[in-house]
N, C-alpha and C positions, 0 to 999 in steps of 0.2 A: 365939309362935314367933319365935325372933331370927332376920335378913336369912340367918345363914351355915346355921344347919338349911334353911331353904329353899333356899341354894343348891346343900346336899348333895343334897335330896332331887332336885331337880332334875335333878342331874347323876348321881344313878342311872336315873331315869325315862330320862333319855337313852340311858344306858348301857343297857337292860335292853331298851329299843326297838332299840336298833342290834343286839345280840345276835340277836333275834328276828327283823328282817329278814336280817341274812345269814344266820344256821342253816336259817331257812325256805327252803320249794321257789324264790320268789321268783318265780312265775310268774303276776304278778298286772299284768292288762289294767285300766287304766280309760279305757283310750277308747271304753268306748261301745258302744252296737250292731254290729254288724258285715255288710258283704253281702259276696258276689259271693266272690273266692277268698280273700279272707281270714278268712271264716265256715266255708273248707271242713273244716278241722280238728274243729269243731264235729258234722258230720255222721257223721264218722271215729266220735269219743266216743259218738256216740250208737247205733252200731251195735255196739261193743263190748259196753255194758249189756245184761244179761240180761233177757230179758222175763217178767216172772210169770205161770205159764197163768192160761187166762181162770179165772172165778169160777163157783161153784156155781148151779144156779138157788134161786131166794130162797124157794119153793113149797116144795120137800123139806125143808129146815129144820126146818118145825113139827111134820111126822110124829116125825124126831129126838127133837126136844125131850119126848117124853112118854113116853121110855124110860127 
């Protein structure tokens, strides 16, 4: 490959990453753990999530299974 293809490709890789960070939500933490009221949002999300009922007993199954 000659020095100038690489510096294309280069300068798409750029291009295509800056793209993607501004189109995106851009809502991205990397600081790390969180406590106290800056974790409170966290709790918020978590109550929003719908909870699956619980699950069948694992006993009744096998009666199922030989129909």
């Amino acid at each position: 490959m000659s020095n100038r293809s690489i510096i294309i490709m280069v300068l798409v890789l750029i291009g295509a990453t800056a793209y993607l960070l501004l189109k995106g939500d851009g809502d991205i933490d990397m600081g790390g753990e969180k406590h106290g009221a800056e974790a409170a949002h966290m709790e918020e999300a978590k109550k929003d999530v719908p909870v699956a009922p619980p699950a069948a007993p694992t006993a009744a199954p096998a009666a199922d299974a030989k129909k």
